[in-house]
N, C-alpha and C positions, 0 to 999 in steps of 0.2 A: 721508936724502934731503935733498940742499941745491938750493938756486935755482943754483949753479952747477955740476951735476951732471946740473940737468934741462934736456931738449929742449922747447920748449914745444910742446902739446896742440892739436892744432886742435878748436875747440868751435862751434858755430853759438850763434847771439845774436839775439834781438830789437833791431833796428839803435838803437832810442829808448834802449835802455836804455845804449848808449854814448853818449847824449849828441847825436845827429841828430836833427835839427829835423823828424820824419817824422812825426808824428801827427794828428790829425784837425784838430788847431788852431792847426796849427805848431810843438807845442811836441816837448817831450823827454820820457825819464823818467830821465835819467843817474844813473847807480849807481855811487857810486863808490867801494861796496867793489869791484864787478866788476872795474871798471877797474883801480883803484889795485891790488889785492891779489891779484886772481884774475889781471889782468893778468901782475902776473912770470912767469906757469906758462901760460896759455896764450896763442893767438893766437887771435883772433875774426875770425869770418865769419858777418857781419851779413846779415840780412834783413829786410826790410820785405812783407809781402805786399800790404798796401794800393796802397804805391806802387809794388811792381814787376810789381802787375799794371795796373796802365795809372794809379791815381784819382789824382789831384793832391793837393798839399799847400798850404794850408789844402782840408780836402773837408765834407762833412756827414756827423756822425756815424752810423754805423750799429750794428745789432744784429740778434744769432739771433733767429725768430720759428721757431712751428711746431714739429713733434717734435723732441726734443733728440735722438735718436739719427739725424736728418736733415734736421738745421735749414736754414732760408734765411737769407739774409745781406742785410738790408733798410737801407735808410736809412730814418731818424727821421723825419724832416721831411715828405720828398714820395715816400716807401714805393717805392723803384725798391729793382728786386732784380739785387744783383750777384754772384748764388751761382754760375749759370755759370762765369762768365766766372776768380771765384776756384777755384774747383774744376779748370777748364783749367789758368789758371797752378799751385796749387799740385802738381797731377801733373805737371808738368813739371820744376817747379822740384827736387820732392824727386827725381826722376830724375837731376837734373843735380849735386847735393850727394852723389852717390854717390862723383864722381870727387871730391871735398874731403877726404877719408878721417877725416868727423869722429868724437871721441871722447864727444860729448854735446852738447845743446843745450839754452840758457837761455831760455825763453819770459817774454815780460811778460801777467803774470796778468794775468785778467777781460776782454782781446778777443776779438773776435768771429771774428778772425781765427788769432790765437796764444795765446789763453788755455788753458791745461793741464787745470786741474779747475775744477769748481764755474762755469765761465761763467754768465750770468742767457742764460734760454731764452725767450723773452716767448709767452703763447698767447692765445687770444679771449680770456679773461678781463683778459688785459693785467697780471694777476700774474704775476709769470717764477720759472721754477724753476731751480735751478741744478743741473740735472744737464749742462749742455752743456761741448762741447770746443771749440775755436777750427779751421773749415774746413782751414786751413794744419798746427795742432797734430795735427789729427786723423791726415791726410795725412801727413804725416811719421810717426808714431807706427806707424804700418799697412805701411809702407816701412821704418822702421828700429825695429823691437822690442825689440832688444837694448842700445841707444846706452841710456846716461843721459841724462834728461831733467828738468826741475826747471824752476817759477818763481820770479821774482825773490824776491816778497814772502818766498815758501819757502825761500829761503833765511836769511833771518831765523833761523832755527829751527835752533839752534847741533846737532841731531840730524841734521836734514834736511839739514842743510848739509855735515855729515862724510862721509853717508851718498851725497851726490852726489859731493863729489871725493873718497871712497875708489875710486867705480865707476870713476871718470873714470881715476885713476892705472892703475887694475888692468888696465880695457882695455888701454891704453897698452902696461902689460910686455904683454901676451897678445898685441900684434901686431906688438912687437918678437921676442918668443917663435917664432912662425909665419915675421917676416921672417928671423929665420936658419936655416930650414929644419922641417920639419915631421917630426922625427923622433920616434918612440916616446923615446927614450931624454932628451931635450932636455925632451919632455913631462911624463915620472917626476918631472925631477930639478925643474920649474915646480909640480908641484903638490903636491910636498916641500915649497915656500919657504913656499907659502901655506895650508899645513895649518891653522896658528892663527888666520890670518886668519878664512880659512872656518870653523870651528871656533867664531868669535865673533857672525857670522850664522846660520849653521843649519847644525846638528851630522848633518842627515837627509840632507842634499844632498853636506856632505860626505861620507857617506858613500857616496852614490851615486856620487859620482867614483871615491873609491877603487877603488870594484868597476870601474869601466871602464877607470881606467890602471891597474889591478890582469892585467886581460883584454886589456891594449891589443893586443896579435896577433891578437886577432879582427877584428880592424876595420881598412881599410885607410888609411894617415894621415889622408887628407882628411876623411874621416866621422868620424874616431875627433876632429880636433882641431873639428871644424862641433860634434859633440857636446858638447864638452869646456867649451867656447865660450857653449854655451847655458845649460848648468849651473852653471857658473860665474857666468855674468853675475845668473841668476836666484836663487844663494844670495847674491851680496851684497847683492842688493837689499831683500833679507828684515833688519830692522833689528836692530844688533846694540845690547842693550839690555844693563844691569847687572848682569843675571844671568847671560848669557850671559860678560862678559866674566872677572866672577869666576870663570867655572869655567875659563873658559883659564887669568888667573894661578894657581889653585890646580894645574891640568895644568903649568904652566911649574915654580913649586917643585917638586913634582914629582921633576921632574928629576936636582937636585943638593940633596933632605934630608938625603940621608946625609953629604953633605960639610960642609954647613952647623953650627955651632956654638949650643948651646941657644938663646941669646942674639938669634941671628940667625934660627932660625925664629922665636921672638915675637916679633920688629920685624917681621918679613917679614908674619905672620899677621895683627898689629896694623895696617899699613898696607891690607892689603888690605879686611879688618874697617871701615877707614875709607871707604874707598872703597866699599865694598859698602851703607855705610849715607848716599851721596850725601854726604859732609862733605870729601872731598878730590878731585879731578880724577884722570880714571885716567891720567894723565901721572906722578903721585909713588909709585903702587907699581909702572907699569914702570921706572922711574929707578932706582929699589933693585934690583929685577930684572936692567937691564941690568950694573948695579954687579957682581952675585953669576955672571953671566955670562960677565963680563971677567976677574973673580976667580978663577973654576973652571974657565977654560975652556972653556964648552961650547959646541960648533960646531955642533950642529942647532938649539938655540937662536937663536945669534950669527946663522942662514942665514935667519931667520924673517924674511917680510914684514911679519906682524902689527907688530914693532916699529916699523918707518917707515914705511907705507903710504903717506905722503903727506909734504909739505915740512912740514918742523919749525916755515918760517916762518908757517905758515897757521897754526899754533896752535890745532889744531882738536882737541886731548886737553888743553887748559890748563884746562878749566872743568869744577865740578863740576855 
């Protein structure tokens, strides 16, 4: 998969993190991995909940008080509460993002408004705990279940990071999948491509697919793909870790042992050995893979997502 192959993604955004002067004190939080890099692949649609529910920019900072599972949303300063008023807008607003057909959204961590995880919750004590969610994050999250979601700083985290734009791409095929119709047979042949994929998240889930497009005549399109859909999104979110991925390439040889040359299973086994013990990035035993693929011809192989899940230029299998 190349940048000139792909459609860009519509993704929702915290509006600061591109660089909008929308925060409490005029300033930004510009990212400009987001920008620069994530930019080539999608197209952002920014929000601001602060200011698109009425509060001006420079405003006084505010924070969650009260139960973290139903905080209020106070200012610092002179304790005005403008949890209403965010709670109105945010149900409207994720109402209205329905028609944006987005593929994920990027929160900027520790607002009161759009913080994901760990927000501070402030209570009488005036020690805050951080179990809180952002009024808007929460609202959203409750509204779209299935979307990928991720914050900034978390993206950092070369795991977390793969682990959101693999969802992100896989929606993407899955409702070009559905835009050309919703047939049983269209479906077989999508969740053929992503066997290894799935396979590399959770080997339980895939199998729970299989048994439903195993039975897909039971079920009439629309519930069979509303299913298909849920399971899907929910196995890749499950994090595909080293071990998991070693037993796909060990599944992938597999394949074509017997065609392979002594010589060539011990390089094969020995790269993989490498990678399995964190010393090489799992980009250099698919590369010998792909190599032995090409070489042997094998076409359920060659048809696998698992190999390009996402833009080669993201470079998100380069690191060990």
């Amino acid at each position: 998969m190349t940048s000139g192959a792909t459609t860009k993604i519509r993704i929702g955004i915290s509006s600061c993190l591109l660089g909008e002067r929308v925060r409490y004190d005029g300033g930004h939080k510009h990212d400009r991995f987001i920008t620069e890099t994530l930019g080539q692949f999608f197209e952002w649609v920014p929000v601001c909940p602060e200011v698109e529910c009425g509060l001006p920019t420079p405003r006084e900072a505010m924070r969650l008080v009260g139960d973290p599972e139903a905080p209020r949303l106070v200012t610092i300063r002179s304790g005005l509460d403008h949890t209403e008023r965010m709670l109105r807008w945010a149900r409207a607003r994720v109402a209205a993002l329905d028609a944006e057909e987005l593929a994920g959204f990027i929160f900027k961590s520790k607002s009161p408004s759009s913080g994901l995880l760990r927000v501070r919750v402030y209570g009488a004590t005036g020690i805050p705990s951080r179990r809180g969610v952002g009024l808007f994050a929460r609202a959203f999250r409750e509204r779209f279940p299935l979307l990928p979601v991720e914050e900034d700083g978390r993206l950092h985290d070369l795991a977390l990071r793969e682990n959101f734009i693999e969802r992100v791409f896989a929606l993407a095929r899955f409702r070009a999948l559905c835009a050309g119709g919703r047939t049983r047979g269209r479906l077989v042949a999508f969740h053929a491509a992503h066997k290894l994929l799935l396979l590399s998240h959770s080997p339980a889930l895939l199998r729970e697919l299989g048994r439903l497009v195993a039975d897909a005549k039971a079920s009439a399109p629309a519930q069979l793909y509303a299913r298909y859909q849920t399971l899907f999104m929910e196995a890749l979110e499950q994090r595909a870790t080293v071990k998991k991925h070693v037993n796909v390439l060990m599944h992938m040889m597999g394949y074509f042992k017997r065609e392979l040359s002594a010589e060539d299973k011990r390089e094969l086994l020995e790269v993989i050995g490498h990678y399995a013990a964190e010393q090489v990035p799992l980009l250099v035993p698919l590369t010998l893979l792909r190599h032995h693929i090409r070489t042997l011809g094998e076409p359920y192989l060659a048809g696998q997502t698992y190999l390009n899940p996402h833009p080669i230029e993201l470079k998100l299998r380069n690191h060990a």
